[in-house]
N, C-alpha and C positions, 0 to 999 in steps of 0.2 A: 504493500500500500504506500509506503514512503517512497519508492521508486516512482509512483506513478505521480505522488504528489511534487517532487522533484520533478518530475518532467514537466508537470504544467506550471512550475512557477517559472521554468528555464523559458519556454513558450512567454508568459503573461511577459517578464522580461521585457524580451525582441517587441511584442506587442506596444510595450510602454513608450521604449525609447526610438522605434520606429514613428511615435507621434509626437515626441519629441521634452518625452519625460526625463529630469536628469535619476535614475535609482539612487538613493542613498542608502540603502540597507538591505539585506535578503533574512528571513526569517531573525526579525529583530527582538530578541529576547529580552522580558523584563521580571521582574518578582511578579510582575501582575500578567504576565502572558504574553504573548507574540503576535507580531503584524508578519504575515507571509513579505511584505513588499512596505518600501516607505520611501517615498517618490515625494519629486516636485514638480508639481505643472505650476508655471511660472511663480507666483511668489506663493501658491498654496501647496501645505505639505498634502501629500496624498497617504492615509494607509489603505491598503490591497491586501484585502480577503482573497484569495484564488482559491476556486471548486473544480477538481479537472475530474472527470468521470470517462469509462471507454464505456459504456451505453446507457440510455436513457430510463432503463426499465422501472426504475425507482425513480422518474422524475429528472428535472434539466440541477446539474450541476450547482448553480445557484440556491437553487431552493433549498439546501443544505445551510445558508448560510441565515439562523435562525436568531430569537431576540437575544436568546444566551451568549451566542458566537457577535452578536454585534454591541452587547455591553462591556464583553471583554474587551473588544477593540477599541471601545470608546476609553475604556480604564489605560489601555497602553499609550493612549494619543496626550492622556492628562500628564503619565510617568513622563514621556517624551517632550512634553511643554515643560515641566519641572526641570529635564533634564538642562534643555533652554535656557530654561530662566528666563523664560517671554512666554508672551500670549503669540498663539500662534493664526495665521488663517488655516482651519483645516477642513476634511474632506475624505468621504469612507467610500471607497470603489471596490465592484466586486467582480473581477474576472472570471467568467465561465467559462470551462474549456468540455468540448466534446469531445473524445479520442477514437469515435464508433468509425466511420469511414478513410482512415489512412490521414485524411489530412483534419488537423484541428477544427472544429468549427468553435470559436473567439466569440461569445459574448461580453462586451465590457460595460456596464453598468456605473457611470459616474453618478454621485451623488447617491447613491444605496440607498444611504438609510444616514 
């Protein structure tokens, strides 16, 4: 399972900075839990949920990414302002990746939640 979730962060990646995100972090660990991705589009930090799934049967990727999974996010974003020491602009993105036909099918979701 961490093999496949390594592949779709590797994927969300290429995705981010092909639109011209700078990454600042990959699976960014704190006492209060982890952001798979911590990006900036222009002067907002981005954290990135990535869902990579190889088929649909149980639903689209995303939809994994439930209020539990989105308050820990929000807990890391506060750790990562403190770490600062600023208020920051921020912003929860959630990359979906499909792995069922050979090539990725990439939903990106800015603004999540």
């Amino acid at each position: 399972m961490r093999l496949l979730g390594d592949e779709g962060e590797s994927i969300a990646m290429e995705h981010l900075k092909k639109r011209g995100y700078k990454i600042l972090h990959r699976n960014y660990t704190t006492p209060v839990g982890e952001a798979d991705i911590v990006a900036m589009d222009g002067e907002t930090f981005v954290f990135v949920e990535v869902k990579t799934r190889k088929t649909d049967s149980f639903g689209m990727p995303f939809e994994a990414v439930n209020y539990k999974k989105q308050a820990k996010l929000r807990k890391v974003s506060l750790y990562f302002s403190k770490q600062k020491k600023q208020e920051l602009p921020v912003r929860f993105d959630v990359i979906s990746i499909l792995l069922a036909k050979g090539k990725p099918e990439i939903e990106h979701i800015e603004g999540a939640f």
